[in-house]
C-alpha positions as CSV (number, residue, x, y, z in Angstrom):
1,X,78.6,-11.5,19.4
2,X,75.1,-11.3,20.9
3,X,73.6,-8.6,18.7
4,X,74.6,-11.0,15.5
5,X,70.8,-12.5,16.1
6,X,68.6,-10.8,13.6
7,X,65.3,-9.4,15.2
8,X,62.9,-11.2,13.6
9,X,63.3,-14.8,12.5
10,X,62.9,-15.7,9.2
11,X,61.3,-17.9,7.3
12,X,64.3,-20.0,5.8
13,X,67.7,-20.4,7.2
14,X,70.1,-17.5,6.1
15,X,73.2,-18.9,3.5
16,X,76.0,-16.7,2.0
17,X,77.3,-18.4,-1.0
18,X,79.1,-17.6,-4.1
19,X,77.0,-16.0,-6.4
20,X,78.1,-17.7,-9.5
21,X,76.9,-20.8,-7.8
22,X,73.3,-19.8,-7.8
23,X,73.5,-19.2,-11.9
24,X,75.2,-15.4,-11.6
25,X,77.3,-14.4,-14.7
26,X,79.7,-13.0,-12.4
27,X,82.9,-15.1,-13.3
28,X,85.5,-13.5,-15.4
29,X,84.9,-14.9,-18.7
30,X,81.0,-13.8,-18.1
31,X,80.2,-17.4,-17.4
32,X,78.9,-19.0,-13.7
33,X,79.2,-22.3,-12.2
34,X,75.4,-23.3,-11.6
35,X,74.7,-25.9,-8.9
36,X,72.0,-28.6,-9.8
37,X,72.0,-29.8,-5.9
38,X,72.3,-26.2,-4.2
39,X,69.8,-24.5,-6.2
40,X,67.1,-27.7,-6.6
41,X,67.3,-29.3,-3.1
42,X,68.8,-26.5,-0.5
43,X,67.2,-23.6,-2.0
44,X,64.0,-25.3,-0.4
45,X,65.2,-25.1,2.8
46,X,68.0,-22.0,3.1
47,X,67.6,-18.4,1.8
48,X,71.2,-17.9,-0.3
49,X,72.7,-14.4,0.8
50,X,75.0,-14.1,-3.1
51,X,78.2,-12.2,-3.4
52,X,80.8,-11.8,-5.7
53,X,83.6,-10.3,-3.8
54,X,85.9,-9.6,-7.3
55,X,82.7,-7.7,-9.5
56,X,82.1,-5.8,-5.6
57,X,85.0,-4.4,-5.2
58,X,84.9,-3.0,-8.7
59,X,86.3,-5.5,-11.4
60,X,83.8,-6.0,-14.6
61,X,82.3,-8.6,-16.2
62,X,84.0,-10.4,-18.3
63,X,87.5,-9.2,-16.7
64,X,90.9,-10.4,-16.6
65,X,91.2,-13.6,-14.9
66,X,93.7,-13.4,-11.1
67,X,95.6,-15.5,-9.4
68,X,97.6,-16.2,-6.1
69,X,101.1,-15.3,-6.4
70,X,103.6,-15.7,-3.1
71,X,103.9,-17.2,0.3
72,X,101.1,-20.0,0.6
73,X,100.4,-18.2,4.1
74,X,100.2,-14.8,2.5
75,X,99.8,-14.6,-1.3
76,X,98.5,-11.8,-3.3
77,X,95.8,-11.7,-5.0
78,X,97.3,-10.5,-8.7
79,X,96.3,-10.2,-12.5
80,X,97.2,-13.3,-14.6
81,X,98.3,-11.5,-17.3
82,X,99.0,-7.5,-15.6
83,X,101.4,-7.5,-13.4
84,X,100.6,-4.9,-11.7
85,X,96.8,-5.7,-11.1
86,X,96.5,-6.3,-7.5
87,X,93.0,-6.5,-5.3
88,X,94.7,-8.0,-2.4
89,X,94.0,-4.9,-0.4
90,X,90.7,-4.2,-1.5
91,X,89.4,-8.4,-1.2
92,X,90.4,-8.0,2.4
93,X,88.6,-5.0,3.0
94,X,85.3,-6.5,1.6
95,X,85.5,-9.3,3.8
96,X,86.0,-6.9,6.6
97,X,82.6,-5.7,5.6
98,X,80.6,-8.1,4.8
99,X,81.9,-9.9,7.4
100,X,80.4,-7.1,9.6
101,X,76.8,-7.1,7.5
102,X,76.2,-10.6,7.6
103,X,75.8,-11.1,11.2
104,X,73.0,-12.8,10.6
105,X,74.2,-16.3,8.5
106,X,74.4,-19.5,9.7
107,X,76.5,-20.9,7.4
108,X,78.6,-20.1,4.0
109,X,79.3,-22.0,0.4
110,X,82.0,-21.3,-1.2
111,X,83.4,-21.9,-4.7
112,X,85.8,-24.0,-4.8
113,X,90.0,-23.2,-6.4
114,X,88.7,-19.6,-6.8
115,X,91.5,-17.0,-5.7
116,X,88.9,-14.8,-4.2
117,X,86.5,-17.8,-2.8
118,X,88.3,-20.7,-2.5
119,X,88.1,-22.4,1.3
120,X,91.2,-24.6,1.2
121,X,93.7,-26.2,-1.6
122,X,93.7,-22.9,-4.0
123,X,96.2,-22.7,-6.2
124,X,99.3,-20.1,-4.9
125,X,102.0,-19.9,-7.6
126,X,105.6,-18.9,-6.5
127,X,107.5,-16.4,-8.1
128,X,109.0,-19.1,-10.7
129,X,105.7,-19.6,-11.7
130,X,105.5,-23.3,-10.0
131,X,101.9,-23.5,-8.6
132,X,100.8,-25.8,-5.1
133,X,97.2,-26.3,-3.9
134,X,98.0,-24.9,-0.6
135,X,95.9,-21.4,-0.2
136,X,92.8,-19.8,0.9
137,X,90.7,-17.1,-1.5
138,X,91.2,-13.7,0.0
139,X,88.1,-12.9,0.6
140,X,87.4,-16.4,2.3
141,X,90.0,-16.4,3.8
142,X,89.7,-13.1,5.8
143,X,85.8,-14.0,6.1
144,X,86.2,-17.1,8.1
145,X,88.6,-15.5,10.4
146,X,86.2,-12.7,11.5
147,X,83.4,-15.3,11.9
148,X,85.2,-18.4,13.2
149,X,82.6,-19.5,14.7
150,X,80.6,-20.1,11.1
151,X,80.2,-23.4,9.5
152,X,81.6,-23.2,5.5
153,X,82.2,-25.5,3.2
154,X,82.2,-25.6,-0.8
155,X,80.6,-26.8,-3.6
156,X,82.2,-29.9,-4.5
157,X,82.5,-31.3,-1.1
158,X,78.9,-31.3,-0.6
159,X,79.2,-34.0,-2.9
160,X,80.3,-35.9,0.1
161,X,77.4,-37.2,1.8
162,X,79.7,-37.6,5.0
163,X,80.9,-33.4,4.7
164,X,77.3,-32.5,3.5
165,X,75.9,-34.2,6.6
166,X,78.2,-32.4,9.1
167,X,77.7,-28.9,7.3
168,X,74.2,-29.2,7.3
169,X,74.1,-30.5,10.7
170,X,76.3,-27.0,12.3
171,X,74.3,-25.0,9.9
172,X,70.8,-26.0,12.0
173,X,72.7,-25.9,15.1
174,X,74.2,-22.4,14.5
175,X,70.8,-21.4,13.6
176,X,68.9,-22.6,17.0
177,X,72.0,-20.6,18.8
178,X,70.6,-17.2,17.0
179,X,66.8,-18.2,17.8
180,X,68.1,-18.3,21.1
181,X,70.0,-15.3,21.4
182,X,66.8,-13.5,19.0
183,X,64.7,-14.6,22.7
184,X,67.3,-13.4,25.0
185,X,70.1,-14.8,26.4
186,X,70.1,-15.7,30.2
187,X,72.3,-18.3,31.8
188,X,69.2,-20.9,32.2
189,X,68.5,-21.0,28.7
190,X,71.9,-21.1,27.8
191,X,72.4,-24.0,30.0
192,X,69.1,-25.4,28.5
193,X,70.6,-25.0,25.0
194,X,73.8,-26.8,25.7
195,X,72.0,-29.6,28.0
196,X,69.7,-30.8,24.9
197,X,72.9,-30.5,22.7
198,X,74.8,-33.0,24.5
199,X,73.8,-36.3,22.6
200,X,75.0,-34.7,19.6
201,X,78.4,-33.4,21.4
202,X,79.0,-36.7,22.8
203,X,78.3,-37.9,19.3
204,X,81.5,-36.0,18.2
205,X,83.8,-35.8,20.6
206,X,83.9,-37.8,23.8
207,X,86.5,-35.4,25.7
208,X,84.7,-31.9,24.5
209,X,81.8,-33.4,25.7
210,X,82.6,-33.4,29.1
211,X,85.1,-30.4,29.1
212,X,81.8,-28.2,27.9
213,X,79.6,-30.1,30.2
214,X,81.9,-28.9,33.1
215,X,82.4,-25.5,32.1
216,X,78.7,-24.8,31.7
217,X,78.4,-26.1,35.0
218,X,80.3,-23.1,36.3
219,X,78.6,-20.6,33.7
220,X,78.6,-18.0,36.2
221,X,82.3,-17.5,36.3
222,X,82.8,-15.0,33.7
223,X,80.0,-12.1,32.4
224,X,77.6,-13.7,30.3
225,X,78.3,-12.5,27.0
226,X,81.8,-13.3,27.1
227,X,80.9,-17.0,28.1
228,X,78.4,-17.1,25.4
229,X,81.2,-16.9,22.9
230,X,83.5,-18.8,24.2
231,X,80.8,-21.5,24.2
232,X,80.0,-21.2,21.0
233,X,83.5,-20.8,19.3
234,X,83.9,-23.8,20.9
235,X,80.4,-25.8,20.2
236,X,80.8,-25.0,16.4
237,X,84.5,-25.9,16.6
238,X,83.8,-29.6,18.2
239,X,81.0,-29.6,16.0
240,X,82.9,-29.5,12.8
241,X,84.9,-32.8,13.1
242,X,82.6,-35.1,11.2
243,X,80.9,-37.6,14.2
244,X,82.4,-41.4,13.2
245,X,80.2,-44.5,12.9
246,X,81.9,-45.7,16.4
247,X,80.9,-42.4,18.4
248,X,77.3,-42.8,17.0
249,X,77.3,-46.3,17.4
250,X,78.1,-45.2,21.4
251,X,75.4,-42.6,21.4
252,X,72.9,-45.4,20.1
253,X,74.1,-47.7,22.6
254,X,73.6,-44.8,25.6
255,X,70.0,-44.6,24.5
256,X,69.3,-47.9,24.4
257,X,69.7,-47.4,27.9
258,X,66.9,-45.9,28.8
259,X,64.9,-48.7,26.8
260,X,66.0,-51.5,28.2
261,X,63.2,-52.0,31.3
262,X,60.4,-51.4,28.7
263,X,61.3,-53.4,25.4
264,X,61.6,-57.5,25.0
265,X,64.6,-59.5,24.2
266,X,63.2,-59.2,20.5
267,X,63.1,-56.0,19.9
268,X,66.9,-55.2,22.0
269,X,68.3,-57.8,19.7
270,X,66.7,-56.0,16.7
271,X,67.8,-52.4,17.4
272,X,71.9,-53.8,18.2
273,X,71.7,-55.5,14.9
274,X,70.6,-52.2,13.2
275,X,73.3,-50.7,15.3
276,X,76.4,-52.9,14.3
277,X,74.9,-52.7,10.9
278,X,75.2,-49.3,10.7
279,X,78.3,-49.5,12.2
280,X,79.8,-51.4,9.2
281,X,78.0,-48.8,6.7
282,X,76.1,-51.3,5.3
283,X,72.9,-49.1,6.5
284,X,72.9,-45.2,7.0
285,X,72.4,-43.7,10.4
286,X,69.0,-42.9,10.1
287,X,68.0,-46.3,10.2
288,X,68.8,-47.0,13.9
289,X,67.5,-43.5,14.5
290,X,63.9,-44.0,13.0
291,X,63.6,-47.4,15.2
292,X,64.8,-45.6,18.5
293,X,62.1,-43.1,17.6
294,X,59.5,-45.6,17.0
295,X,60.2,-47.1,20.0
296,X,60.9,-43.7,22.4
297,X,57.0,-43.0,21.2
298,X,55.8,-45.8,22.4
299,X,57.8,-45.1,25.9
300,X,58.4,-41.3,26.3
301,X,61.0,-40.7,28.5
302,X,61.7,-36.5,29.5
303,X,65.3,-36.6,28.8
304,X,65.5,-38.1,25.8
305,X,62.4,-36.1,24.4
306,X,64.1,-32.9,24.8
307,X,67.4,-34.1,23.0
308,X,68.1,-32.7,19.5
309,X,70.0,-35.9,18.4
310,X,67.0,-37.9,17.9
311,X,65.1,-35.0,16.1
312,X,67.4,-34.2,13.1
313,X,69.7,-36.1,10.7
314,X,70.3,-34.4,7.8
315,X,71.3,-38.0,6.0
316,X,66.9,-37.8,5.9
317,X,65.4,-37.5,2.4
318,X,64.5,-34.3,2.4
319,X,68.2,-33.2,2.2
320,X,69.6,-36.4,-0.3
321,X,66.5,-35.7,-2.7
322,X,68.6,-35.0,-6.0
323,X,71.9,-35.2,-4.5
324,X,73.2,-38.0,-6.5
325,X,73.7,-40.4,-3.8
């Protein structure tokens, strides 16, 4: 897991995606599935990694269309019209290797219902021919097993501005964990990672929170590398339960803390009405966020300067610019 860091940083965070999403003829009727968001707003900030898994392993452009045929748990991955075209087998293997290429990505897009790419809810017909939204692609499939650890989502639910949020949020944390294995991993700086991680933790789950806070206290326990992993399996694993208004709302409160000898009666009452504001979704989170910021500049305080919470929010207009919300 440690040699996954690539050797020199570069300049934009790395993405595998589907490559029809990025304008690729690569679908079976010669068409693509073009992403106005993905390809005007994140191309500015994340370098797309494409692949087509089905023209890969061999299958031509335009082709015949497949399908998932079987067990929802185990399907195959078969012709829609030949019965005896199946590239079950040979989606797997790709996976396998890619999976083992693309050490390097901090995050995947998938396309969404595709038998090869789908993430969740593809379509898996049963032998009557009765179809249920119950599958993974292959090739997805097998890919987020061998990199668990990976924040995916797909197209359409980046339409979400809750799921695009959270994506985008793993995908920067995921990428600081590879800057800091690309320095060198020692048990201080892992310690230092997780200790200005742990607004956003406690920002997402209470209980993981202080389970990982214990267990990094005893970091020594276990060689390095194998800690490593298990931290971040499960970092990116809390991480990927969406953060509720409640939990922020908690994590707003706790910094409020460290306010509260410096600012007036004024400007505590303003920053807990932007609070239960937010809290009622009647403002987004960066609200709160930009006045603790404004505030924490005017009074610097050491622990709460070298906290990531406070430094990114994806829900910032850089990230929304174009996104239809």
């Amino acid at each position: 897991m440690t040699a996954d860091a690539p050797s020199v940083r570069p300049s934009k965070i790395r993405i595998g995606i589907s490559s029809c999403l990025l304008g690729n003829a690569v679908r079976f009727d010669a068409g693509h599935k073009y992403d106005p968001y993905i390809n005007g707003t994140l191309s500015q900030y994340f370098e797309f990694v494409p692949v087509c898994p089905e023209v890969a392993i061999g299958m031509t452009v335009p082709r015949e269309p497949i399908r998932l045929v079987g067990e929802p748990t185990q399907p195959r991955a078969v012709g829609v019209r030949t019965t005896g075209l199946d590239v079950t087998e040979a989606l797997d293997q790709y996976a396998q290797r890619m999976a083992g290429e693309l050490t390097d990505l901090c995050g995947y897009i998938f396309k969404r219902a595709s038998p090869s790419c789908g993430m969740e809810r593809v379509k898996v017909y049963s032998i009557s021919g009765m179809a249920s939204k119950s599958g993974s692609g292959i090739y997805a499939k097998a890919f987020m097993q061998l990199q668990p650890w990976l924040p995916v989502e797909e197209e359409g639910r980046l339409g979400d501005p809750g799921l695009r949020e959270n994506f985008i949020s793993r995908v920067v944390v995921l990428h600081r964990w590879r800057t800091l294995l690309a320095s060198g991993l020692t048990a201080g700086t892992l310690v230092d990672f997780h200790s200005r991680h742990k607004l956003v933790l406690l920002a997402h789950n209470q209980v993981a929170y202080r389970r990982m806070g214990k267990k990094v206290a005893d970091i020594g326990r276990v060689p390095l590398e194998q800690f490593a992993l298990e931290y971040l399996l499960e970092l990116m694993a809390t991480l990927r339960r969406p953060a509720t208004p409640k939990q922020h709302v908690n994590v707003l409160q706790h910094l409020l803390g460290y306010l509260k000898k410096q600012l007036d009666a004024d400007d505590k009452a303003e920053l807990l009405e932007t609070f239960s504001s937010f809290g009622r979704s009647e403002i987004p989170l960066i609200v709160p966020i930009t006045l603790l910021r404004h505030h924490f500049r005017r009074y610097p305080h050491p622990y709460v300067a070298r906290q990531y919470y406070l430094d990114f929010h994806p829900s910032e207009a850089r990230f929304l610019a174009g996104a239809g919300v």
